[in-house]
C-alpha positions in Angstrom: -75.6 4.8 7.9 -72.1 3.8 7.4 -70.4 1.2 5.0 -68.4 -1.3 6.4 -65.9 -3.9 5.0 -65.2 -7.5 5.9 -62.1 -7.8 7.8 -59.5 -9.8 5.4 -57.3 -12.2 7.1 -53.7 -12.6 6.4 -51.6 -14.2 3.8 -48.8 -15.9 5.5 -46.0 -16.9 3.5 -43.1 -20.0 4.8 -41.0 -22.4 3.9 -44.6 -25.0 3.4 -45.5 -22.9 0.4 -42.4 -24.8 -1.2 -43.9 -28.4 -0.1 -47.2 -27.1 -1.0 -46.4 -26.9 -4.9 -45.0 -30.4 -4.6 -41.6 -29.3 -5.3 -38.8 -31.2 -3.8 -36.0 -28.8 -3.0 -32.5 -29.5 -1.5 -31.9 -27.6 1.9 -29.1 -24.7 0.9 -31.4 -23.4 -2.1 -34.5 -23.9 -0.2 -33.7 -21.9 2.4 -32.2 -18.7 0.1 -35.6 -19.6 -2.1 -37.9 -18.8 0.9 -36.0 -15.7 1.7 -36.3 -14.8 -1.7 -39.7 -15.0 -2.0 -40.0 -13.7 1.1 -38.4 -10.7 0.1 -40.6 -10.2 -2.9 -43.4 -10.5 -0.6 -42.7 -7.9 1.6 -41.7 -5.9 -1.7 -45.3 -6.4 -2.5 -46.8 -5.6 0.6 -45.1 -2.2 0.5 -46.4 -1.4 -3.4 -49.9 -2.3 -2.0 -49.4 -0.2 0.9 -48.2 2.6 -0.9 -50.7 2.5 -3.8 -53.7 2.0 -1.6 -52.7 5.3 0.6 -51.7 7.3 -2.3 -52.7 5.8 -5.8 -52.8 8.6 -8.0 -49.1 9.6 -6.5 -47.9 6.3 -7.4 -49.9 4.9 -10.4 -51.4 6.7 -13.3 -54.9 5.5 -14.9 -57.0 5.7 -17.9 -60.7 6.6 -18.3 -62.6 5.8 -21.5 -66.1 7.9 -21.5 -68.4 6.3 -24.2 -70.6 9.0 -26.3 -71.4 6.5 -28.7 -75.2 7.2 -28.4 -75.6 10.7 -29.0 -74.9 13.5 -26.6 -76.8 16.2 -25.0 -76.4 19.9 -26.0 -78.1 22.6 -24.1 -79.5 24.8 -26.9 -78.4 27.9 -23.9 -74.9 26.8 -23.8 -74.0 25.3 -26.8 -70.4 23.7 -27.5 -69.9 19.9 -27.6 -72.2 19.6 -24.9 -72.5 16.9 -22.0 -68.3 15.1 -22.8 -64.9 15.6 -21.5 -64.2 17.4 -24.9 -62.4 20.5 -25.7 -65.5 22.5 -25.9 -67.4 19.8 -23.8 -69.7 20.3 -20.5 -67.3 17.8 -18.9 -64.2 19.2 -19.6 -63.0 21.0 -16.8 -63.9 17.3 -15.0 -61.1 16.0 -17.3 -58.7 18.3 -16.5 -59.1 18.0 -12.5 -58.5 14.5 -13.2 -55.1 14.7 -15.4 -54.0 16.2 -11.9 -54.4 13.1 -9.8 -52.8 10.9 -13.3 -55.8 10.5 -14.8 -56.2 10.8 -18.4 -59.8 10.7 -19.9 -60.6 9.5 -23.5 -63.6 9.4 -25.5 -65.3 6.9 -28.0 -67.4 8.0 -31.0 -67.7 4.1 -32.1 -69.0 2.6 -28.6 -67.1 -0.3 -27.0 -67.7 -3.0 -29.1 -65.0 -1.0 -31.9 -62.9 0.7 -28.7 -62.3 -2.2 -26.2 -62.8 -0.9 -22.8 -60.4 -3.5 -22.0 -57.0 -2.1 -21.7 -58.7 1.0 -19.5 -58.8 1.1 -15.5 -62.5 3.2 -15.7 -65.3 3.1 -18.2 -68.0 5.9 -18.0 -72.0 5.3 -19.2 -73.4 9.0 -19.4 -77.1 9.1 -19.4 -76.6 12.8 -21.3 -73.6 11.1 -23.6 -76.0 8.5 -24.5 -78.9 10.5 -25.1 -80.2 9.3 -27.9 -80.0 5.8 -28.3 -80.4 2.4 -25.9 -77.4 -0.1 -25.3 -77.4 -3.4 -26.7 -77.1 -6.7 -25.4 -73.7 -7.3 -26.8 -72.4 -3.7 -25.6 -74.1 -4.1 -21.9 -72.1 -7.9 -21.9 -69.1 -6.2 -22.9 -69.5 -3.7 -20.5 -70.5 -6.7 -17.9 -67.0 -8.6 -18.8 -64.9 -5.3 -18.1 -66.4 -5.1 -14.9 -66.2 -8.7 -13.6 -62.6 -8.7 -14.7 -61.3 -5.8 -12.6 -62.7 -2.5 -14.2 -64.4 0.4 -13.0 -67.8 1.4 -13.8 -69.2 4.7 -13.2 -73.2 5.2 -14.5 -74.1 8.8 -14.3 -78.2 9.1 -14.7 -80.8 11.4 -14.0 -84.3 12.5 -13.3 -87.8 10.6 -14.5 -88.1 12.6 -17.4 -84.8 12.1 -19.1 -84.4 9.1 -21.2 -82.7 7.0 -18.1 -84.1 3.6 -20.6 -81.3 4.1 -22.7 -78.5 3.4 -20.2 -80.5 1.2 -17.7 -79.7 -2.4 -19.3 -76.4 -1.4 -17.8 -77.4 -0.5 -14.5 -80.0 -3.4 -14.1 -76.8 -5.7 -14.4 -75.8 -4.0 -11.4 -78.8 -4.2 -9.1 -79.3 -0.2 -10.0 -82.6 1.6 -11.1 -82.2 5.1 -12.3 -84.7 7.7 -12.2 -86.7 5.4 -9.8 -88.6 8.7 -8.5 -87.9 12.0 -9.0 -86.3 13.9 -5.6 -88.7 16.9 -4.3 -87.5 20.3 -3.9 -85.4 22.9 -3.6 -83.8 21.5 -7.4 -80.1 22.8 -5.6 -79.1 19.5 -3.3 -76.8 20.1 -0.8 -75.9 16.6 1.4 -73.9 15.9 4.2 -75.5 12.5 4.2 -72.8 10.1 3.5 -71.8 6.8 4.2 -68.4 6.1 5.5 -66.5 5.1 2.0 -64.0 6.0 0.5 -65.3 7.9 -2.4 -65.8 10.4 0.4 -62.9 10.9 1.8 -62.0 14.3 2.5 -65.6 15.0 1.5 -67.9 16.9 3.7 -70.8 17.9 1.4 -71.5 17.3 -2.3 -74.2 19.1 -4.6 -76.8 17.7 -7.1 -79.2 19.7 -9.1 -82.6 18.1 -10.2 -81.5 14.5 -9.3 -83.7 11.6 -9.2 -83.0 8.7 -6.5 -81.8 5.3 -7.2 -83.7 2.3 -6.3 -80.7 -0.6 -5.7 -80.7 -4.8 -5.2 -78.1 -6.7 -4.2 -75.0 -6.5 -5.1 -75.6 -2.8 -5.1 -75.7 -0.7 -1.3 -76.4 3.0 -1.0 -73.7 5.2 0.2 -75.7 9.1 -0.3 -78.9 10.4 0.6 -80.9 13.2 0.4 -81.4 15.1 3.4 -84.6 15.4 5.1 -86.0 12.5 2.7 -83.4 9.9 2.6 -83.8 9.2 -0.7 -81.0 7.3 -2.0 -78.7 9.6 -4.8 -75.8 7.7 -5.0 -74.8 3.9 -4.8 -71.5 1.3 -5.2 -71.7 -2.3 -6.0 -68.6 -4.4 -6.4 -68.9 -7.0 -8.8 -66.4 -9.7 -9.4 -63.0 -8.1 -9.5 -64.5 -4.9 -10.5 -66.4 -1.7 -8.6 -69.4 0.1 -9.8 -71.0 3.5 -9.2 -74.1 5.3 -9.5 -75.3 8.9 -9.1 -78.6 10.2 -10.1 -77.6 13.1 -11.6 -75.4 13.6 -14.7 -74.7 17.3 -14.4 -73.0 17.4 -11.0 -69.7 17.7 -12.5 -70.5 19.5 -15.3 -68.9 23.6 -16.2 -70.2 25.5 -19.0 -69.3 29.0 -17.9 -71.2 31.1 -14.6 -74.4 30.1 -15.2 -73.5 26.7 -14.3 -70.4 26.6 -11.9 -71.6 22.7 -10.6 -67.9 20.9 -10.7 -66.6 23.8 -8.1 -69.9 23.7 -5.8 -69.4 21.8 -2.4 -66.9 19.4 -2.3 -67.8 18.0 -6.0 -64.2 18.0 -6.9 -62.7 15.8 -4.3 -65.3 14.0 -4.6 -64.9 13.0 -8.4 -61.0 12.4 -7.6 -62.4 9.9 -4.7 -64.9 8.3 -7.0 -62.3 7.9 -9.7 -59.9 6.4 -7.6 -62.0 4.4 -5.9 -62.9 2.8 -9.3 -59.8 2.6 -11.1 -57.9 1.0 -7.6 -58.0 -2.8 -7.5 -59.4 -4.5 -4.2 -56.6 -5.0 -1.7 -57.0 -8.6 -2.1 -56.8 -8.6 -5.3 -53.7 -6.7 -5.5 -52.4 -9.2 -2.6 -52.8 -12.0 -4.8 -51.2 -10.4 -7.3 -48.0 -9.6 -5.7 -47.9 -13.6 -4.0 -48.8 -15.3 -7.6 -45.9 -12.9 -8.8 -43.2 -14.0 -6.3 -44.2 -17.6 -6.4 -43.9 -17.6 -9.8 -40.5 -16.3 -10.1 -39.5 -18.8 -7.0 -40.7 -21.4 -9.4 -38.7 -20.5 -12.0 -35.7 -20.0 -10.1 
């Protein structure tokens, strides 16, 4: 199966875009106004090029991972347990990331005291949030981030972990978590992938004990598990904003050799995909953007 998008027309910018704001202009400026804006389009145009080809080269982003609800600790491995911490199961995540210009913070006092708002990617844990639900007003918060351009990765996990307490976010989404448990071997290896580009340069990625994902509309699988084609991974855009979904929490994780997941397959290139994916704007939005930017200065010139 392969994901496709809908071909987006062109923007074309002339001298009508003057008439069109109802602005009477005399010829001499008019003319050096539409090369002017014409100018900042093609300025534009290039910035959009360049960060959609190479975003972390060009931009750098911000990840805000909530652990609000309690998190996990393996009573084997100890440490901070399942976070981007110092000690944390997610750690060596975090630093993979601060290579591609990510940095990734946490919040002790959820998002209703640490506004997700001024971050490109928020991230609901099912093993950061192990041991509490979220609320209305924290799922609506998380809802508003999303719809206005932010990035939304849900990491959950198999029946028999406690998916409840992150799945008012996911049912926002058109997402069920632990829908049914996947059978065995526990290791998952998959080749199965939707054309996207959270995969790109990806090949294979590697799951252990994950549970498929039952989705609705707006959400759309993009991974499978071979042999059953049980869905393990899914994206949903959502206003301005992207979501994803895995159904397994531990795929990224590093604790020491017992549990060498993040380097297995192509995990890491695939979190750097996934990250981007979600912290890069939609073209059109970015489009939009750069035009409402140039008219604006026109208009005040």
């Amino acid at each position: 199966m392969a994901f496709s998008h809908h071909n987006r027309g062109q923007i074309p910018c002339s001298e009508t875009s003057a008439q069109f704001l109802g602005r009477k202009i005399t010829p001499p400026f008019r003319k050096s106004g539409v090369i002017q804006a014409s100018k900042l389009v093609q300025m534009g145009a290039i910035l959009i090029l360049s960060v959609l080809l190479t975003p972390s080269a060009v931009l750098s982003y911000t990840v805000l991972w909530d652990t609000s609800h309690g998190v996990y600790v393996s009573s084997t491995f100890g440490g901070d347990g399942y976070q981007p911490s110092q000690y944390g199961y997610y750690q060596t995540l975090a630093e993979h990331l601060s290579n591609y210009n990510f940095t990734v913070d946490t919040t002790s006092q959820g998002f209703l005291s640490d506004d997700p708002a001024g971050y490109d990617v928020v991230v609901v844990c099912l093993t950061s949030a192990y041991d509490s639900s979220y609320t209305s007003t924290e799922v609506q918060r998380i809802v508003d981030f999303v719809d206005d351009g932010g990035g939304l990765l849900i990491l959950g996990d198999r029946q028999s972990a406690p998916n409840g307490n992150i799945q008012p976010v996911a049912s926002e989404f058109g997402i069920t978590l632990g829908f049914s448990d996947l059978p065995p071997p526990f290791e998952i290896y998959t080749s199965a992938l939707a054309v996207h580009p959270i995969f790109d340069g990806v090949d294979e990625i590697f799951m252990v004990a994950a549970a498929e994902l039952s989705v609705t509309a707006p959400a759309s699988p993009v991974a499978w598990q071979e042999g059953t084609g049980k869905t393990i991974a899914v994206v949903a855009q959502y206003g301005q904003g992207r979501v994803l979904a895995l159904g397994d929490c531990s795929l990224w994780s590093w604790v020491n050799t017992y549990e060498e997941r993040f380097y297995t397959a192509d995990n890491p290139q695939f979190a750097v995909g996934t990250f981007t994916y979600l912290a890069v704007p939609e073209p059109t939005t970015l489009l939009l953007l750069g035009l409402g930017a140039a008219l604006l200065i026109r208009k005040r010139g």
